[in-house]
N, CA, C and O atoms as a printed pandas DataFrame, in Angstrom:
     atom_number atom_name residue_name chain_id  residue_number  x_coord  y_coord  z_coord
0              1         N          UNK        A               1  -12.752   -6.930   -6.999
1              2        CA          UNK        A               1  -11.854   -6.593   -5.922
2              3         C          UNK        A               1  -12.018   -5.136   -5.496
3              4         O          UNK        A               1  -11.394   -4.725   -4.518
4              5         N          UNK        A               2  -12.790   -4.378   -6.155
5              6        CA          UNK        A               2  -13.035   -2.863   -6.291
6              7         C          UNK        A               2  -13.448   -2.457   -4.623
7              8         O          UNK        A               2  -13.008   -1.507   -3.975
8              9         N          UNK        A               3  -14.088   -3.138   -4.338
9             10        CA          UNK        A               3  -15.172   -3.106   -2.831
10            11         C          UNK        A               3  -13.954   -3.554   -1.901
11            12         O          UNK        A               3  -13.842   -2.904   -0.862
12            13         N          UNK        A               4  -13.075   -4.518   -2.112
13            14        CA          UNK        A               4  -12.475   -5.288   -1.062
14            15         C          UNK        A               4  -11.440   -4.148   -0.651
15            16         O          UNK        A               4  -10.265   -4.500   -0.753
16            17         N          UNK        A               5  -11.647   -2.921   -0.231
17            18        CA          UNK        A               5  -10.042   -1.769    0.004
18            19         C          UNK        A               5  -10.318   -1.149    1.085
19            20         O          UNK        A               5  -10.696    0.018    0.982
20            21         N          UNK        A               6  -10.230   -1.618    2.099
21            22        CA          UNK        A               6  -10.419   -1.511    3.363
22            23         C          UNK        A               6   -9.048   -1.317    4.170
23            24         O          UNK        A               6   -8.567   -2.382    4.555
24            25         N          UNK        A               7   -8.409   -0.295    4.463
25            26        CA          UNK        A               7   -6.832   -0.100    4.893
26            27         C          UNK        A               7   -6.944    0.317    6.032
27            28         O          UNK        A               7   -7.720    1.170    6.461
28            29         N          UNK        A               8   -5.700   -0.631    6.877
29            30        CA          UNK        A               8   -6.050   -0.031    8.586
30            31         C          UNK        A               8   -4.108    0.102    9.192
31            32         O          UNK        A               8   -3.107   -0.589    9.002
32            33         N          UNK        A               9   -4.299    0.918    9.679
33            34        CA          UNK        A               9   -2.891    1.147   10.149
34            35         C          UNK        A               9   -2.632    0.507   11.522
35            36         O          UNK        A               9   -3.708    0.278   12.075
36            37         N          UNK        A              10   -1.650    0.167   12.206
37            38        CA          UNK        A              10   -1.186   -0.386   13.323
38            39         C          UNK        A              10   -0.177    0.504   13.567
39            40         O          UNK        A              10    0.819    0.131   12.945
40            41         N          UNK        A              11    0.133    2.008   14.490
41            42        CA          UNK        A              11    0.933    2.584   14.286
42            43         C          UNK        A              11    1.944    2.205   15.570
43            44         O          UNK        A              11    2.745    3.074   15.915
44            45         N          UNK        A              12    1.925    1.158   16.155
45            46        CA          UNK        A              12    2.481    0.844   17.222
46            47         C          UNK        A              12    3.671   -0.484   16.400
47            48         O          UNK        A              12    4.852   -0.829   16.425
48            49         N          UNK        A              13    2.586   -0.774   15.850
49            50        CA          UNK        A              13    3.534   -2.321   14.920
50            51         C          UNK        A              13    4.487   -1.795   14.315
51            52         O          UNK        A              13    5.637   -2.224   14.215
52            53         N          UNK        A              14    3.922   -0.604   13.784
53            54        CA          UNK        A              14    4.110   -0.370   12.213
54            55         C          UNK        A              14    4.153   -1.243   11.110
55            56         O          UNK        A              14    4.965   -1.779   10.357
56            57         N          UNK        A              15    2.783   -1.156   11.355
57            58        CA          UNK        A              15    2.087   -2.688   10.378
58            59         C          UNK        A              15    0.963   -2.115    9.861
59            60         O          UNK        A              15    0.327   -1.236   10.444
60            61         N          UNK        A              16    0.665   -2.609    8.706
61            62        CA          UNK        A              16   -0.114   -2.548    7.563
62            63         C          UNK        A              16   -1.224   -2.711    7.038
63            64         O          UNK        A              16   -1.163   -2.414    5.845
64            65         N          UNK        A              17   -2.514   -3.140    7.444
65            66        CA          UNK        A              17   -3.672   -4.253    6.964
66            67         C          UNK        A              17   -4.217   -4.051    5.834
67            68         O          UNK        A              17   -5.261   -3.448    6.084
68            69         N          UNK        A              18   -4.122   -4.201    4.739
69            70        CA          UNK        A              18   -4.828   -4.300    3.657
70            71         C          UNK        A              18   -5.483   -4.838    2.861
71            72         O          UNK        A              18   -4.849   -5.451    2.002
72            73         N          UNK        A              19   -6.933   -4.864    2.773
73            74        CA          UNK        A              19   -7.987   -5.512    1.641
74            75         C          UNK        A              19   -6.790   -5.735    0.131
75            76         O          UNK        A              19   -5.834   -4.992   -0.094
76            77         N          UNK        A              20   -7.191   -6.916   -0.699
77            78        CA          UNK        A              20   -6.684   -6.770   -2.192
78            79         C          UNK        A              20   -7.178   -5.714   -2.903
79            80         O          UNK        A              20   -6.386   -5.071   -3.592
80            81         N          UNK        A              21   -8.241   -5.432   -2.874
81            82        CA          UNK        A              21   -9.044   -4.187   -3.746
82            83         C          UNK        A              21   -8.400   -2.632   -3.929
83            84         O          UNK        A              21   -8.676   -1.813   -4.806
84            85         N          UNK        A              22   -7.550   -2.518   -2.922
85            86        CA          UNK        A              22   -6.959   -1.328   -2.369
86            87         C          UNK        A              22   -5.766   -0.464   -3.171
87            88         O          UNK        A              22   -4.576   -0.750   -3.304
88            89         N          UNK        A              23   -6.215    0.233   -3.463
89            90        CA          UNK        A              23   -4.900    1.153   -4.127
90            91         C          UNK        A              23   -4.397    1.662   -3.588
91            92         O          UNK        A              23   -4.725    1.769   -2.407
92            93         N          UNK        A              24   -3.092    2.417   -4.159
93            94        CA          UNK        A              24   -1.981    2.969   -3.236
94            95         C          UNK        A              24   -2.412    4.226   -2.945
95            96         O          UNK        A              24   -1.921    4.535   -1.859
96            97         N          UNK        A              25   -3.089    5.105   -3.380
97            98        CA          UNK        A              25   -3.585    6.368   -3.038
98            99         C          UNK        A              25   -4.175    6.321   -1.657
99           100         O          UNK        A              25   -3.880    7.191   -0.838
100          101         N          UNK        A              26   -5.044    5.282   -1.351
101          102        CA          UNK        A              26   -5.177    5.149   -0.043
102          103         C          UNK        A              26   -4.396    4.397    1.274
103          104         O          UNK        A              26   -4.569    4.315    2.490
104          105         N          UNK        A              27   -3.539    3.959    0.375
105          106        CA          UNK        A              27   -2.484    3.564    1.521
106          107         C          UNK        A              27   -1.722    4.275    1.309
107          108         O          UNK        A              27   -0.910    4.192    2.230
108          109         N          UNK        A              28   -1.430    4.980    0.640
109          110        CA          UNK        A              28    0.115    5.876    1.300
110          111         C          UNK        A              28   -0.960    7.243    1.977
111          112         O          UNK        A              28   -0.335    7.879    2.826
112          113         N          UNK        A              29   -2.104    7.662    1.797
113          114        CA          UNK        A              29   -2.491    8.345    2.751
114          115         C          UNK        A              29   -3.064    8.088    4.020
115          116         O          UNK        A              29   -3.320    9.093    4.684
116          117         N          UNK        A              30   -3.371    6.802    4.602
117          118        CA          UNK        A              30   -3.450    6.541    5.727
118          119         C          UNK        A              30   -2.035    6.154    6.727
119          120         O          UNK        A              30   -1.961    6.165    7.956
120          121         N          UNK        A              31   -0.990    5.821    5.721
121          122        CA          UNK        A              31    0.190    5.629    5.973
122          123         C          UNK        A              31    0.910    7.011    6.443
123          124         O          UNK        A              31    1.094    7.031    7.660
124          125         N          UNK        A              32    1.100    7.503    6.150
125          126        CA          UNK        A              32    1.617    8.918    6.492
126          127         C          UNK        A              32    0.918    9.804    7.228
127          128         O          UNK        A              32    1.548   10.789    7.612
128          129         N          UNK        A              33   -0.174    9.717    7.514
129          130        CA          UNK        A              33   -1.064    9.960    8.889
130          131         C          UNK        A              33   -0.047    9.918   10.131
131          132         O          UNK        A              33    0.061   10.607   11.145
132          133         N          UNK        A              34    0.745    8.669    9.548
133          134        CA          UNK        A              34    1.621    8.189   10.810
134          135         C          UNK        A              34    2.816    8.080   10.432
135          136         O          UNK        A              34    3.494    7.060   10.558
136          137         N          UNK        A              35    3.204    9.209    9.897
137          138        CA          UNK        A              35    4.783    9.283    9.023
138          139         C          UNK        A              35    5.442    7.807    9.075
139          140         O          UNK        A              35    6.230    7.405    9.931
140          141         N          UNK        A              36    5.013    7.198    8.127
141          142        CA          UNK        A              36    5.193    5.233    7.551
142          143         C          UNK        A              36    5.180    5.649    6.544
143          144         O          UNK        A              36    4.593    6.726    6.444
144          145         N          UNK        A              37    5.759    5.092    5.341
145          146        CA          UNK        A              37    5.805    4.722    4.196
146          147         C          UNK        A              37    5.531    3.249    3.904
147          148         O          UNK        A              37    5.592    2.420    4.813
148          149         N          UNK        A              38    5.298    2.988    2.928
149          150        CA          UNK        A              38    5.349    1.287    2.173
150          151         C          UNK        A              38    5.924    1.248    0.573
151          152         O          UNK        A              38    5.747    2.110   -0.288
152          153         N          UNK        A              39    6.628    0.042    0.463
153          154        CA          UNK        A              39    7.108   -0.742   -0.166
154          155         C          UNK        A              39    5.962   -0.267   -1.362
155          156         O          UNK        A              39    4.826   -0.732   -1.263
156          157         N          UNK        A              40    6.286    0.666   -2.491
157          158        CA          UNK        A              40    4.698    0.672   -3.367
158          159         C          UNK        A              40    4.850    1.037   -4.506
159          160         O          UNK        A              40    5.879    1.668   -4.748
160          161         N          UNK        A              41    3.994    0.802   -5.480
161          162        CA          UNK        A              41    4.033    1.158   -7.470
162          163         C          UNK        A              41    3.954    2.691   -7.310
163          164         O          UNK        A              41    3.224    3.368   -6.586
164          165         N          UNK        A              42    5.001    3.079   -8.271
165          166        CA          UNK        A              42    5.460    4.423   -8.725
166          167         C          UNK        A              42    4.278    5.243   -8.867
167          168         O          UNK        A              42    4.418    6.410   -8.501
168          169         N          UNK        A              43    2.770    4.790   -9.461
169          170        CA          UNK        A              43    1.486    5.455   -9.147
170          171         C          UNK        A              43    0.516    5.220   -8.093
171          172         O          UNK        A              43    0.155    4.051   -7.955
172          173         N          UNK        A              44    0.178    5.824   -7.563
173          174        CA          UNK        A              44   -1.068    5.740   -6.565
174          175         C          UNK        A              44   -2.246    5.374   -7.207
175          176         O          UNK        A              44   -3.138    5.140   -6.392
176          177         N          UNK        A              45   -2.594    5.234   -8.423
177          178        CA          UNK        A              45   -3.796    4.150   -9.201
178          179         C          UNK        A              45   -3.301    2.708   -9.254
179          180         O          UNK        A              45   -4.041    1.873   -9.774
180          181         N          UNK        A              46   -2.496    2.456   -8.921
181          182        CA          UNK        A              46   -2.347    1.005   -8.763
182          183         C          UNK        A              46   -2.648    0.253   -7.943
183          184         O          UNK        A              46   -2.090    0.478   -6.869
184          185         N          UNK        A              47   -3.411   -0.711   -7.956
185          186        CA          UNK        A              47   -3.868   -1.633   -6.864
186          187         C          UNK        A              47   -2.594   -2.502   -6.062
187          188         O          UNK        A              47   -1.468   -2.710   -6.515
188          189         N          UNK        A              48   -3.135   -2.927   -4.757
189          190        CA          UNK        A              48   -2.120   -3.644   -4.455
190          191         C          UNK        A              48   -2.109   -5.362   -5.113
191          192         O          UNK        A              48   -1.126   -5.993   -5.500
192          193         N          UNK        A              49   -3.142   -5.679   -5.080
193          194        CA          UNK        A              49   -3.328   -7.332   -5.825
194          195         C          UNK        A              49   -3.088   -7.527   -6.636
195          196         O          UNK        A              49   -3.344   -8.643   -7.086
196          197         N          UNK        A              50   -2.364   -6.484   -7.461
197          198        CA          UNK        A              50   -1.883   -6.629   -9.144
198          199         C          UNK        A              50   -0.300   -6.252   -8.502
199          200         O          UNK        A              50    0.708   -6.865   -8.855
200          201         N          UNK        A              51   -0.296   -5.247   -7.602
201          202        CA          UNK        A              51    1.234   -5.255   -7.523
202          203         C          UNK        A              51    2.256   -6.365   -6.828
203          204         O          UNK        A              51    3.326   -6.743   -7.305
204          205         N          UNK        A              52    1.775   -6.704   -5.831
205          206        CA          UNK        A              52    2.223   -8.159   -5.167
206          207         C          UNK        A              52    2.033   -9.213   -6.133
207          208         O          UNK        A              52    2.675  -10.194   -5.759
208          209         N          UNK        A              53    1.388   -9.444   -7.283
209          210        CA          UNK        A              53    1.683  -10.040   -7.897
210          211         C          UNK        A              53    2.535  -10.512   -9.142
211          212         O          UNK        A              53    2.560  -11.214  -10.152
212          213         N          UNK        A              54    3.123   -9.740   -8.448
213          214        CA          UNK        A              54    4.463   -9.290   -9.977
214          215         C          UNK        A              54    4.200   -8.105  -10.662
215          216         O          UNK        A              54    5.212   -7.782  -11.284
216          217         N          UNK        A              55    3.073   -7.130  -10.860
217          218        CA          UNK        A              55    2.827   -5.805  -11.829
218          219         C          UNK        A              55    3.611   -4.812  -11.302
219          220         O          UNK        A              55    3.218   -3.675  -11.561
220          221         N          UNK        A              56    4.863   -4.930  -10.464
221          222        CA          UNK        A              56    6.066   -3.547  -10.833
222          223         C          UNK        A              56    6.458   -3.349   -9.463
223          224         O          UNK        A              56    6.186   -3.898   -8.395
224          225         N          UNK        A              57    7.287   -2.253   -9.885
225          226        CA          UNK        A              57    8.340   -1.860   -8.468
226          227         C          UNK        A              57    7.978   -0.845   -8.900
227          228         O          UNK        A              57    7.449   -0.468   -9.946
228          229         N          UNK        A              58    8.628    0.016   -7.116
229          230        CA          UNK        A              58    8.198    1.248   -6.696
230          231         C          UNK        A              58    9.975    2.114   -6.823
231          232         O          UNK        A              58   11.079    1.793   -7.263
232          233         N          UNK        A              59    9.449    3.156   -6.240
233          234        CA          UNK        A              59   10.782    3.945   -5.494
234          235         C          UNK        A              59   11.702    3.523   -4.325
235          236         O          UNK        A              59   12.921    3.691   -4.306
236          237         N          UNK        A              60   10.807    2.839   -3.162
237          238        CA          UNK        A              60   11.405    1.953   -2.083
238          239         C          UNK        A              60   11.502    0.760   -2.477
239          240         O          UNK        A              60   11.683   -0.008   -1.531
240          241         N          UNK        A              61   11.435   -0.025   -4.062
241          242        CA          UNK        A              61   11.740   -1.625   -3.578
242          243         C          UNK        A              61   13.061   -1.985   -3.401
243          244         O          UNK        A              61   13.173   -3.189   -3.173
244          245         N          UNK        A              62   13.857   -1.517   -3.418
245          246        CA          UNK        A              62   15.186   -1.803   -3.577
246          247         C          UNK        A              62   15.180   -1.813   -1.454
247          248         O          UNK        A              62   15.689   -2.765   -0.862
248          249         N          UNK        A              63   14.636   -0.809   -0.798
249          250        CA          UNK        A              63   14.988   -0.423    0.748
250          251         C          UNK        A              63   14.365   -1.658    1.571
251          252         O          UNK        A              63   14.552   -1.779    2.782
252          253         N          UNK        A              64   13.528   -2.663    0.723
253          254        CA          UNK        A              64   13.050   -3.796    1.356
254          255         C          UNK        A              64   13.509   -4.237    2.767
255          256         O          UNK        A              64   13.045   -5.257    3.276
């Protein structure tokens, strides 16, 4: 899944696109490019395909 982290912003949607491969380090920095936040694990080494799958809550999961 290492290769699959391909992150694209929609800053009009404010929408999200993300590969599974993708960690949060690179989505919360393409995210805030466009002052957005996301729903995300307390570290930025965490992938998202482990976190959507049940591996943890963030600081915003509760603001869902």
């Amino acid at each position: 899944m290492k290769q699959l982290n391909n992150v694209r912003v929609d800053p009009d949607r404010k929408l999200v696109y993300v590969q599974g491969g993708a960690r949060f380090e690179a989505i919360n920095r393409e995210t805030h490019k466009f002052g957005l936040a996301c729903v995300s694990a307390v570290s930025d080494k965490v992938g998202i395909g482990g976190f959507v799958l049940g591996g943890g809550f963030g600081y915003l999961s509760g603001k869902q």
